[in-house]
N, C-alpha and C positions, 0 to 999 in steps of 0.2 A: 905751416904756411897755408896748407890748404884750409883749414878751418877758416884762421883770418881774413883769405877769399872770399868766403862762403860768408863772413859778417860781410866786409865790405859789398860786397853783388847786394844781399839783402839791405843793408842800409839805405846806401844810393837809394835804392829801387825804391822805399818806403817814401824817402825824404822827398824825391821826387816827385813820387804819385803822390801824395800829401799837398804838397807847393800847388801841381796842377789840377787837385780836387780844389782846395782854395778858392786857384781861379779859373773856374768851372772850363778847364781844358784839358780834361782827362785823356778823350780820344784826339784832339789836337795834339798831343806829345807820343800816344802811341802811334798816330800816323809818322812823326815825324821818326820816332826810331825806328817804327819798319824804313822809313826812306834811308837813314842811316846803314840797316843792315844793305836794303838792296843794295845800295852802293859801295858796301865795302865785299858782296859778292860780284859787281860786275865789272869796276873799276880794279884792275890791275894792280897789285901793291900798294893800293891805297891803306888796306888796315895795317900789314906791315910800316907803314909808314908814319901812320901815328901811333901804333907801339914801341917803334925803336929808339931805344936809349941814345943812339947815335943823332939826333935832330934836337933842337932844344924846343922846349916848351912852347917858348915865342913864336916860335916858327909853324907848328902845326898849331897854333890858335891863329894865327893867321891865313893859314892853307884851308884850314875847315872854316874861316868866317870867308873866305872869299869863294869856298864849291860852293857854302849852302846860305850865304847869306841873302833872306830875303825869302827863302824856298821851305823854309821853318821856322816854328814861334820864338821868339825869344826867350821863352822860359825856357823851351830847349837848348838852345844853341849856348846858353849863360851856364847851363850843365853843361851841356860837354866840354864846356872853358873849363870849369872844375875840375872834370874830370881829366883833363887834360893837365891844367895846372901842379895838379900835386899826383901826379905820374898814374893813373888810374886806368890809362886804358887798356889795358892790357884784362881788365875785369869788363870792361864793357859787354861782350854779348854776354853776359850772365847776366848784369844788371840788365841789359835789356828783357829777357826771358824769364826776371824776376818781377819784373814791373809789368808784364804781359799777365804772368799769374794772377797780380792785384788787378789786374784793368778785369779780366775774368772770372773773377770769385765779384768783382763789383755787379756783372755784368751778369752773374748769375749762372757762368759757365762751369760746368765739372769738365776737369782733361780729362782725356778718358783713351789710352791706347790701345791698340786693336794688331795683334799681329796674325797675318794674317799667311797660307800656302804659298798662293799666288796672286797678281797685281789682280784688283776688282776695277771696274767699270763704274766712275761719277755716280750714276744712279744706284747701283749697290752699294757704296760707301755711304748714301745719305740713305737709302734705306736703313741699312745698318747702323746707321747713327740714332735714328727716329727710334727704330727699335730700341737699343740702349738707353735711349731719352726714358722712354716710356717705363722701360723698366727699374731705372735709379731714379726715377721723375726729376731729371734734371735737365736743362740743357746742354747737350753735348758738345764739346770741343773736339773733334776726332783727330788722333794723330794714326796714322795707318805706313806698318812696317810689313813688308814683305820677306817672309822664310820657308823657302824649302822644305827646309830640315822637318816639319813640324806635321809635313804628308799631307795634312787636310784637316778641316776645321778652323776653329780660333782662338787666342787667348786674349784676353781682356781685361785691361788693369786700370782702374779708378781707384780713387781713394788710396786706402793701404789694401784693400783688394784686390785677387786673381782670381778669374773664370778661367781654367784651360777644359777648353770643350773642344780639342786637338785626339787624331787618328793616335798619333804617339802618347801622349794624355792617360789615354783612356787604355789601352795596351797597358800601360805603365800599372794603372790602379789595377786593372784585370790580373797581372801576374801578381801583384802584393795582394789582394785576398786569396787569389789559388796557393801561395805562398802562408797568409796567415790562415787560412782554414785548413791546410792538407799539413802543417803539422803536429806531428805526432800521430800521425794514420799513416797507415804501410797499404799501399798501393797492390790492391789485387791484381793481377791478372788474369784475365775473361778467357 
């Protein structure tokens, strides 16, 4: 089931961006699904509500043309009838966050995740970002994760790429060559 997800998110998402390259309303549709997510993070059961099996079809195409009718393109809003129609929403934030990836590979964006000890300060996140730019000469999309666990430093994943330039990291490599050099040598005593 999960694969067939994982088609469906990617379909959508292609079919979509495709329609709204078309007609030249790329970033018109990705504003309107960030409007989409914010609202189904500040409005109260509203995603529950057009996921549940318990409402019919009809009924949440008409709930979603009358919150957002007017407030989003129509090439959007005739997707989400789709999507809605043949029981789809339950994939939506994946389509959405699939169709985010094409707007920024269009856009000439690399993701590029940054985890990081502890929270950094706006101006050190885009520092950090510039620096990364400059190093994979891409423009950066930064997603920035905070973990303890990792003591200090950073790990950094683009691409199919990992930078760990992490306190525990490097501990870790230090005991495997003390590890791969010291065997088979017997340890003097001074």
């Amino acid at each position: 089931m999960e694969a067939l997800g994982s088609y469906l998110e990617k379909t959508y998402a292609a079919v979509l961006f495709e329609l709204a390259d078309e007609s030249g309303a790329l970033h018109v549709v990705k504003d309107d699904l960030d409007c989409w997510t914010g609202i189904c993070g500040m409005v109260k059961d509203f995603e529950k509500l057009i996921v549940s099996p318990y409402f019919p079809s009809e009924y949440k195409q008409q709930f979603v043309h009358k919150m957002l009718s007017g407030k989003i393109a129509d090439l959007t809003m005739n997707f989400l009838v789709v999507v809605i129609k043949h029981s789809r929403t339950k994939f939506l934030p994946h389509i959405i966050a699939e169709y985010n990836k094409l707007w920024d590979a269009r856009a000439g964006y690399c993701p590029v995740e940054v985890t990081v000890a502890r929270q950094i300060s706006n101006d050190e996140a885009e520092k950090l970002a510039a620096d990364i730019a400059s190093m994979i000469n891409c423009k950066v999309k930064l997603k920035l994760t905070v973990n303890p666990e990792i003591l200090g430093g950073v790990i950094i994943r683009y691409d199919d790429k990992v930078i760990d330039n992490t306190v525990q990291g490097r501990l870790y490599k230090a005991v495997e060559t003390i590890i791969k050099h010291g065997k088979g040598r017997e340890i003097n005593e001074v």
